[in-house]
N, C-alpha and C positions, 0 to 999 in steps of 0.2 A: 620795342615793346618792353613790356615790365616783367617779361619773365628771365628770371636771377635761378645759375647754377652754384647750387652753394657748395664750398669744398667739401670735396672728399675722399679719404683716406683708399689709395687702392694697393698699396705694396708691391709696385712694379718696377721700382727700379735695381738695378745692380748695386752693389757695396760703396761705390763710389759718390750715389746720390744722382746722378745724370741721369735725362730723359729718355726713354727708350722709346721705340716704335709703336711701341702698343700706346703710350702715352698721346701720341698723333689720333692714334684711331680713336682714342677713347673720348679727347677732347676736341677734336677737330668734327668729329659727328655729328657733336652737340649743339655743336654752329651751325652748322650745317642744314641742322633740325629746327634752326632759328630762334634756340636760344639769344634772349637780349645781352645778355652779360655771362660771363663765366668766370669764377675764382679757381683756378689753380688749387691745387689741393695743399694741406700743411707742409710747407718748403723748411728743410732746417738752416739755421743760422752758422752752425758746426755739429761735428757727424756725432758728438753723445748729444748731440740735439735732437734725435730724430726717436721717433716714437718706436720705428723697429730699422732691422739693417735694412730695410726693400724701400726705404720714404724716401722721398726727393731731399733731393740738397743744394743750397747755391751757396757754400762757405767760399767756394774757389770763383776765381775769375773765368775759368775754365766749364762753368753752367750756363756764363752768359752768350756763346753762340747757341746752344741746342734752344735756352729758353726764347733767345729772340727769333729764333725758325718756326716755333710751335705757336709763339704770341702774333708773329706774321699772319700763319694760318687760319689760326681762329680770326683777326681781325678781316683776311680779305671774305669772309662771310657776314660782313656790316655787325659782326659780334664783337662788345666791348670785352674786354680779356683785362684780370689783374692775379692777383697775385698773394695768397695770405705766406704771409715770413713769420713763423713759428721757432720755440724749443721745448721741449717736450719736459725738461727738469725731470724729476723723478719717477714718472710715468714712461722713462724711456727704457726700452726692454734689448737693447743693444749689450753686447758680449765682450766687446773687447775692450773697454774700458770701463771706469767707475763713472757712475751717475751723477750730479749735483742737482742742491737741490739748496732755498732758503736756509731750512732746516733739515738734520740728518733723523726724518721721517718715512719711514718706507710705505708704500702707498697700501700695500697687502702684505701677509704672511708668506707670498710666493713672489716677491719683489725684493730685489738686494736694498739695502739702505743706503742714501745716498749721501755723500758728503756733503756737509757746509761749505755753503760756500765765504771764501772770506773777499774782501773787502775788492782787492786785485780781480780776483774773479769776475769778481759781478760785471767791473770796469771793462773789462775782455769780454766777457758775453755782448754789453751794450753796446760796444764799438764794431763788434758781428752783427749787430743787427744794422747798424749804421752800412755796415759795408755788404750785407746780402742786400737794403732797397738801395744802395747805387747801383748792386752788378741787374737790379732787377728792373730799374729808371734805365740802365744801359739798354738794358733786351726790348725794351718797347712797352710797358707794359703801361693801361690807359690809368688805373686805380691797385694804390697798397692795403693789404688789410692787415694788422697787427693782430695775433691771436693770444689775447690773454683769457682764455676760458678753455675749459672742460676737464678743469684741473690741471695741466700745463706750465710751464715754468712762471711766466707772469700771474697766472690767475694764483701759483701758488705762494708768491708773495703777497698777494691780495688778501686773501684766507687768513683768518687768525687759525684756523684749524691748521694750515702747514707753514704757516710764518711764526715762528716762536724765537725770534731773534732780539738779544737783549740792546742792538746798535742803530743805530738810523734806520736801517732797513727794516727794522721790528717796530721805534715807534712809529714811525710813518710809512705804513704799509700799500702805499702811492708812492714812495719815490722809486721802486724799481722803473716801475713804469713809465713816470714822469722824466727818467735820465733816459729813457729808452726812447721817449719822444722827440727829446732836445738833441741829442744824437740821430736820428733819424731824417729831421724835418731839413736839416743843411741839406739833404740828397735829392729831396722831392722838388720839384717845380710848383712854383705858386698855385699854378691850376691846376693840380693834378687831384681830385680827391683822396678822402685819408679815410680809409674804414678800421674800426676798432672790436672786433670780434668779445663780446664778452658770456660768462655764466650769470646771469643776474640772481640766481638761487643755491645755495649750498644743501639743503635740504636736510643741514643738521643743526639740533641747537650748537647756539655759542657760535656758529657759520656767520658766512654772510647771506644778507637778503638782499630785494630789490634798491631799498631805503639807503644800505649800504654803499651798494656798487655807485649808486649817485651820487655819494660824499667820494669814493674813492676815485672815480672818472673826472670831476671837477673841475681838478688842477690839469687835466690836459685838455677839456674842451675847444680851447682856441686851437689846435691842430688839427681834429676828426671832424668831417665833413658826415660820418654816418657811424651809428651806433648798430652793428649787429647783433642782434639779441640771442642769445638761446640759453632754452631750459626758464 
C-alpha cells in the first residue's frame, strides 16, 4: 500500500546511540498495523551529530546487529523499512562536546555557538556519512534517506542564512552535499532507492525558496530516486 511512516524523532535511546526495546514496540507495531513503508527516525552519523543525547546513532559498527534485528522485524510484516542518516550541525543540543556547524552561527540566544568547521572536518563528517549507509546497507535496510532539511547540518550549508563561508563550501553552497553523495553512493546497491529529505522553504528574506532548493538538488539528481519534501 502507499501508506509511508515518516521519521520521527522519539528520544529513546541511551548515550551510546543504540536501539532499545521500546524502539521494537514502537516500530514493529506500525508494521504490524500495515504500514507500507517505515523511515527510521533521524540516525546520526557521529554522536555531536545527534540532535540530543537520547537519538539513535550508527557511527559504530557496533549499531549494525540491533538495527538489522529491528529491520528484520518490520520487514517479516511485508513492511518496506529504510533508514534517514542525519547530523544535526548546530541545532545539536548534546553536552559533552562542541557543536559544528558551516558557520560559527548559533541557532538561538539559548544555543552554544558552533565552531567552523574547516576543510578536514567536513572531509570526516562526509566519509561518516559514507560509513553510517554501509553499516546501514549491512543491517538490511530496503531504501536510504539523506536528511538535509529542517535546519540540520546539510540543509545548513544549503542556506545562505547559516552558510557564510568565504571557500568552496560558501561559493557553492551544493558541494557539501554533492561530496556527501559521491561518498555515499559506492555503499548503495544499484537498486536500492535513494530518498533526499529536504526544507524547500526558509521562510525568511535573503533564505532559500522553492526556486532555490531546485538549482541546489540538481547537481545530485542522478543519485535520488525520490525527493522528500517538507515545509
Amino acid at each position: 500500500n502507499r501508506i509511508a511512516m515518516a521519521p520521527m524523532c522519539r528520544y529513546s535511546a541511551k548515550n551510546d546511540g543504540l536501539l532499545q526495546d521500546w524502539h521494537h514496540i514502537h516500530y514493529v507495531s506500525r508494521a504490524v498495523g500495515q504500514a507500507g513503508m517505515i523511515i527510521t527516525e533521524a540516525t546520526a552519523v557521529e554522536p555531536r551529530g545527534r540532535i540530543s543525547n537520547r537519538d539513535l546513532g550508527i557511527w559504530s559498527d557496533t549499531a549494525i546487529g540491533p538495527f538489522a534485528k529491528l529491520i528484520a522485524e518490520i520487514k517479516a510484516h511485508h513492511c518496506k523499512a529504510g533508514i534517514q542518516i542525519a547530523h544535526a550541525g548546530r541545532k545539536a543540543t548534546i553536552q559533552d562536546e562542541p557543536i559544528v556547524a558551516p558557520s560559527a552561527i548559533a541557532f538561538n540566544d539559548q544555543m552554544q555557538v558552533p565552531q567552523e568547521l574547516s576543510i578536514q572536518q567536513i572531509k570526516e563528517i562526509v566519509s561518516a556519512f559514507g560509513n553510517s549507509v554501509r553499516r546501514a546497507v549491512r543491517a538490511g535496510v530496503d531504501f536510504i534517506e539523506i536528511h538535509a532539511a529542517h535546519g540540520y547540518l546539510i540543509n545548513q550549508f544549503l542556506s545562505p542564512l547559516t552558510n557564510k563561508r568565504s571557500d568552496m563550501y560558501g561559493e557553492n553552497r551544493s558541494l557539501f552535499l554533492q561530496d556527501i553523495f559521491n561518498e555515499v553512493v559506492q555503499y548503495i546497491p544499484e537498486e536500492m532507492p535513494v530518498f533526499l529529505r529536504i526544507s524547500a522553504e526558509d521562510y525568511t528574506e535573503g533564505g532559500n525558496h522553492p526556486e532555490d532548493l531546485c538549482k541546489l538538488i540538481e547537481p545530485v539528481k542522478q543519485h535520488i530516486d525520490l525527493i522528500h519534501v517538507s515545509s
